[in-house]
C-alpha positions in Angstrom: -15.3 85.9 20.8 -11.6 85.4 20.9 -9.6 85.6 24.3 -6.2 86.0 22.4 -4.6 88.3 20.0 -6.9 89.1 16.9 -5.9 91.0 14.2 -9.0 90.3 11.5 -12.2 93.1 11.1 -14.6 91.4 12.0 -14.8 91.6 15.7 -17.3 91.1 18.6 -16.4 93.9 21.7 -18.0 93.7 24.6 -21.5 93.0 23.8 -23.0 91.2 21.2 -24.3 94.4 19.7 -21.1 96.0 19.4 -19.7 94.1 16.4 -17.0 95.5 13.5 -17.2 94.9 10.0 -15.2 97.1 8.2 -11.7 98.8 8.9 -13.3 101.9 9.7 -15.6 100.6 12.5 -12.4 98.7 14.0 -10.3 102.1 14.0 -13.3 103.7 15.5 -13.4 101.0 18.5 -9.7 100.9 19.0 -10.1 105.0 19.3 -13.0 104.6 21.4 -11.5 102.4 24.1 -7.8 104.1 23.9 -9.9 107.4 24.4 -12.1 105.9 27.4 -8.4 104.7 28.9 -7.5 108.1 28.8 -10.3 109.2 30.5 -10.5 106.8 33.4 -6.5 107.9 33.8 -7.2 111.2 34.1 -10.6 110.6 36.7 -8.7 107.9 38.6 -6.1 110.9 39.1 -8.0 113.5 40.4 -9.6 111.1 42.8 -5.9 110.3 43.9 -5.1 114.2 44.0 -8.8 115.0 46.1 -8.0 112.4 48.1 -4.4 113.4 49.4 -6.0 117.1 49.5 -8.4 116.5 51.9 -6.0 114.2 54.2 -3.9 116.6 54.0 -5.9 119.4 54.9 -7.8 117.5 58.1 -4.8 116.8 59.8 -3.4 120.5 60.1 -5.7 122.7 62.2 -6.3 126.5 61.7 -2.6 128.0 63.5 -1.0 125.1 61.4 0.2 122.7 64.2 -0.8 119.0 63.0 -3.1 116.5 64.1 -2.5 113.0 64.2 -5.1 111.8 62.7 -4.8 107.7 63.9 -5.9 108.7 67.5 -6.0 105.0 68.1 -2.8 104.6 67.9 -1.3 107.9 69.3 1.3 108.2 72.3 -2.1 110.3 73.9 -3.8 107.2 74.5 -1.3 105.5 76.0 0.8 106.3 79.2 3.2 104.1 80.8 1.5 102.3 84.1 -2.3 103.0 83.1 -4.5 100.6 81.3 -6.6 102.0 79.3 -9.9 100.7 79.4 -9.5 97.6 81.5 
């Protein structure tokens, strides 16, 4: 299996058992992956677009005020003069 630049037919992808012998079956594998690229794009994407979504919507509460939602590290925690804790 080559770890460079390869530009016969006759390649090994992957796994053993997915092997090209014609210019067909290359096409088709170079489809195949470009299309699975595609694919993880448009999954990783969403996840990005949930994700921000639901941060989003947890740190506003229902009369729209926000929430900080590090409460470790809030001004709340700490007051001048007081240790907290200790």
């Amino acid at each position: 299996m080559h770890m460079t630049f390869y530009w016969r037919r006759n390649v090994t992808l992957l796994f053993s058992s997915w092997q090209t012998d014609s210019w067909i079956s290359y096409t088709l594998t170079l489809l195949t992956c470009f299309i699975f690229s595609i694919l993880y794009q448009y999954m990783e994407d969403h996840h990005l677009r949930f994700k921000l979504l639901s941060t989003s919507a947890a740190s506003t509460t229902t009369n729209g005020t926000t929430v900080d939602t590090t409460p470790l590290l809030s001004k709340k925690i700490f007051t001048v003069g007081v240790v907290v804790g200790g």
